[in-house]
ZAKOLLO-174956 format. One line per field, with one value per residue (C-alpha): residue number from 1; y, x, z. Coordinates in nm, 2 decimals. Example, Ala and Ser with C-alpha at 12.3 -4.5 7.8 and 13.67 -1.06 7.14 Angstrom:
<rs>
i c(1, 2)
py c(-0.45, -0.11)
px c(1.23, 1.37)
pz c(0.78, 0.71)
</rs>
This chain:
<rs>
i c(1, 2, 3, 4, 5, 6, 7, 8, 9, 10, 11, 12, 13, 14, 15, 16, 17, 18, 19, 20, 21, 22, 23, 24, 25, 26, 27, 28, 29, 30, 31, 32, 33, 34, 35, 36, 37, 38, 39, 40, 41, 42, 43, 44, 45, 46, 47, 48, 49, 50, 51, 52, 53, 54, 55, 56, 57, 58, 59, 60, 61, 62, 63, 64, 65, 66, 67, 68, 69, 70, 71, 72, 73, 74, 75, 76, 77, 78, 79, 80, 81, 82, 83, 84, 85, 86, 87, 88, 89, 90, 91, 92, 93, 94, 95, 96, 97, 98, 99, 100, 101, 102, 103, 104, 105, 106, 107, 108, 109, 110, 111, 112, 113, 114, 115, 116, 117, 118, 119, 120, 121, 122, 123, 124, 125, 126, 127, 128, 129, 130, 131, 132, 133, 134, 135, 136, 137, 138, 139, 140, 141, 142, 143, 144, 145, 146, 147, 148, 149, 150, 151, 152, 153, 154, 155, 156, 157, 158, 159, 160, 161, 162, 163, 164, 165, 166, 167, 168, 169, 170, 171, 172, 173, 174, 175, 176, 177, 178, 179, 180, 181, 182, 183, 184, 185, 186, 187, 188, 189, 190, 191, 192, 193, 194, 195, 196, 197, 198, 199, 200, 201, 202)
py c(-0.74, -0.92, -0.88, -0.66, -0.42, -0.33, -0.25, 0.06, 0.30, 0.24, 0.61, 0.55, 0.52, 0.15, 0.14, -0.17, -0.17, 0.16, 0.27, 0.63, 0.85, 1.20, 1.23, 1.52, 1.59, 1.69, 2.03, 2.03, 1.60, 1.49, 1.46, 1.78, 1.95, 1.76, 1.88, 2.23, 2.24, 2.10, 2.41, 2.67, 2.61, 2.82, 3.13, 3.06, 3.29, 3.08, 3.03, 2.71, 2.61, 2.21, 1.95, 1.65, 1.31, 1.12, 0.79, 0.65, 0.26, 0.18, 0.53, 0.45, 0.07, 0.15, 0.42, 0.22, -0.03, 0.19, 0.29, -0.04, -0.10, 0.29, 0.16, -0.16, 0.03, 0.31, 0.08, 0.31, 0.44, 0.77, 0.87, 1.05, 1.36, 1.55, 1.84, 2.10, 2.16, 2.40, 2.38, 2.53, 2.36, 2.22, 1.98, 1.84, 1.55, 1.45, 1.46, 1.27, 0.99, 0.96, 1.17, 1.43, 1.38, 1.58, 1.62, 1.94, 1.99, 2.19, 2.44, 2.69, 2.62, 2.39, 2.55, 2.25, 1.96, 1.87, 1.68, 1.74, 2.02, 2.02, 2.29, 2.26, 2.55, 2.61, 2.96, 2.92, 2.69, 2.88, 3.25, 3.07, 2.80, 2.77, 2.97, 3.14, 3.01, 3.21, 3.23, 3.33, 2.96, 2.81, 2.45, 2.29, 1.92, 1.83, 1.50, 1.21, 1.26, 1.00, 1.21, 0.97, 1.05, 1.41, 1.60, 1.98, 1.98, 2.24, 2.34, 2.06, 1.77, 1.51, 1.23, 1.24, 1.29, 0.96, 0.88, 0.69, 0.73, 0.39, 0.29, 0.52, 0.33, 0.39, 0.77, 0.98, 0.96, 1.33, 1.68, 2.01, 2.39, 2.34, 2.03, 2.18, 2.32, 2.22, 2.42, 2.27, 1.90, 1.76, 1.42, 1.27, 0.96, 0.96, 0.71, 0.89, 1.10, 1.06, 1.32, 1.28, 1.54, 1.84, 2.16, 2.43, 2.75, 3.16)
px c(-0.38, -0.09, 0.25, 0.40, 0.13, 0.23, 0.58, 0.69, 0.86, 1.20, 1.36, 1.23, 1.43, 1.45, 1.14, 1.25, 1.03, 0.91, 0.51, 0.62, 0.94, 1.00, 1.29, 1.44, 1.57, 1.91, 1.90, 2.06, 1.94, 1.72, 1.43, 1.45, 1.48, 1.22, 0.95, 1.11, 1.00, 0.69, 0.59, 0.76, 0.64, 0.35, 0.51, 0.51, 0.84, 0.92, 1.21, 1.20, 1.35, 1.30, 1.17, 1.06, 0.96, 0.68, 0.67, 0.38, 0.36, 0.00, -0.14, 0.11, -0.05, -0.42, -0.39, -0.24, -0.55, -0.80, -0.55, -0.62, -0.97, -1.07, -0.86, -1.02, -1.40, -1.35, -1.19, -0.88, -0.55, -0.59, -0.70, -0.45, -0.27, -0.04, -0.19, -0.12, -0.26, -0.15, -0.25, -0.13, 0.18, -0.10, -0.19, 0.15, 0.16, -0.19, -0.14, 0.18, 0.00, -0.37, -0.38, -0.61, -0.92, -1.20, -1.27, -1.05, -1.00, -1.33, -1.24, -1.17, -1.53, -1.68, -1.80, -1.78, -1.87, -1.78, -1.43, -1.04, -0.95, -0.67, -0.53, -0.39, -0.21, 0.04, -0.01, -0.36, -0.30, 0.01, -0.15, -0.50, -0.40, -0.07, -0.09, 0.22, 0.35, 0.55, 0.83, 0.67, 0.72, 0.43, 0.35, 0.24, 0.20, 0.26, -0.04, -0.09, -0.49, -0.71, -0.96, -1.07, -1.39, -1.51, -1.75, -1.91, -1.90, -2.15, -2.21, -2.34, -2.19, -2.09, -2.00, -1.96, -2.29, -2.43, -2.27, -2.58, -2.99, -3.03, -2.77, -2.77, -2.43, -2.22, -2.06, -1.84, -1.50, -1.47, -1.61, -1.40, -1.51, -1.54, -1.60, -1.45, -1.11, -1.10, -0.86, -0.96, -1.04, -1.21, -1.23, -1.46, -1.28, -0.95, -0.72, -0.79, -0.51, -0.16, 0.10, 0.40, 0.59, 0.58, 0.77, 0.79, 0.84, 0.85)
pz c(0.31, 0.18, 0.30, 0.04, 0.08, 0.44, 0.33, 0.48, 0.27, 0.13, 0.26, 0.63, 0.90, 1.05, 1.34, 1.51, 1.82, 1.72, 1.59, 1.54, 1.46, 1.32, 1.17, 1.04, 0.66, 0.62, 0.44, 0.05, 0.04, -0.25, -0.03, 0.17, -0.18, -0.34, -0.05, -0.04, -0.43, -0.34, -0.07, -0.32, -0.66, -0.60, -0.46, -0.14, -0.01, 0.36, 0.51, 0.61, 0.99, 0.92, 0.74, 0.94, 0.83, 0.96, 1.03, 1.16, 1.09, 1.17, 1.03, 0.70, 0.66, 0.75, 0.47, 0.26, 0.28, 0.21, -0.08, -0.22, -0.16, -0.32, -0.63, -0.67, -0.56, -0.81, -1.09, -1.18, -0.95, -1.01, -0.65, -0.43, -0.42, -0.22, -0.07, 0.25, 0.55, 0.82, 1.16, 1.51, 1.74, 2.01, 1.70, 1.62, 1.85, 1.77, 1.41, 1.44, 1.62, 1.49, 1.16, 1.05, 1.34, 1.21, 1.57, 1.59, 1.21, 1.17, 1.40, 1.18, 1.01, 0.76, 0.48, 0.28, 0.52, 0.89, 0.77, 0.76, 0.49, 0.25, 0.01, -0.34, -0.29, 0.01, 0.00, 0.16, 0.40, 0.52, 0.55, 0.68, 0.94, 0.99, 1.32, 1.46, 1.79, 2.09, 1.85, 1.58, 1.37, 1.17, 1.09, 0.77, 0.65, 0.30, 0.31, 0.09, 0.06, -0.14, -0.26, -0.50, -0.69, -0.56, -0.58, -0.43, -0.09, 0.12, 0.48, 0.72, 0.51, 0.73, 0.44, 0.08, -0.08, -0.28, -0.66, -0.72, -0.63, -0.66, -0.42, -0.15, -0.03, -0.31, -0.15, -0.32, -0.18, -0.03, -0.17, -0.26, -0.28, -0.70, -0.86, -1.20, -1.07, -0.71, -0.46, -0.11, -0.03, 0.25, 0.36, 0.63, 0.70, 0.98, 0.75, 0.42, 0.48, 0.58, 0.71, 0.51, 0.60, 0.89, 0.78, 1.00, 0.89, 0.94)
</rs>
């Protein structure tokens, strides 16, 4: 990996010393409004509480190698997308330090393979998985996913089916409920995704 491709991002905070920061978004900025779009362009009516960024240096530059390696693999650059994925508060500090584990992310079943699900649509990752804490506040992550080249997932899956029957090695890059007009992603591999941004909500 060459230097350049380990940049961090330009709007982070300055890490110094540090492998990890959360930094909030200061309500009415660019970016805050930008992610606020992102979460309400489908309907979803929720009052947002705050917008956190996170900043994860080795989670940001091991995704950002398998970035370059699924674009070189797969011939084109067309492979990631920002997608949403609720969870409960006990997750936060895991997420915020390892990424999506699929250790804990099938816990609310795998209908489409034993991996870390993603929704197009907020809407469904809010009313499904965003669970409520003491307070009444949900959590969501707006993700940078690199679904790559997809195809149907189903029950039991615990990698991307084969592209190829005459090289067995050769895997899809993750699986989603419809191959045609997908609305959920999964992904079987921890680095695949990373967790941009952590809005919590009512």
């Amino acid at each position: 990996m060459k230097a350049d491709d380990a940049a961090l991002p330009s709007n982070w905070n300055d890490m110094k010393s540090d492998l990890l920061k959360q930094v909030p978004l200061t309500p009415g900025s660019k970016e805050y409004n930008d992610v606020e779009t992102e979460l309400t362009k489908t309907g979803l009516a929720a009052n947002i509480l705050s917008i956190e960024r996170v900043q994860n240096t080795t989670l940001w530059q091991s995704y950002q190698l398998m970035k370059k390696q699924m674009e070189v693999k797969n011939k084109h650059t067309n492979n990631e997308m920002v997608l949403f994925h609720g969870t409960g508060a006990a997750s936060i500090d895991l997420i915020n330090k390892q990424g999506f584990n699929r250790s804990y992310a099938g816990a609310h079943g795998a209908m489409y393979g034993n991996g870390s699900y993603f929704a197009v649509n907020p809407i469904y990752s809010a009313q499904g998985y965003a669970k409520p804490d003491a307070n009444g506040h949900k959590r969501m992550y707006v993700a940078r996913v690199l679904v790559g080249d997809f195809t149907q997932g189903r029950s039991g899956m615990i990698t991307p089916p084969s592209k190829n029957s005459r090289n067995a090695a050769d895997l899809y890059d993750s699986v989603a409920d419809n191959k045609t007009n997908p609305t959920i992603f999964v992904v079987f591999n921890d680095i695949q995704a990373y967790p941009e941004y952590l809005i919590t909500f009512t």
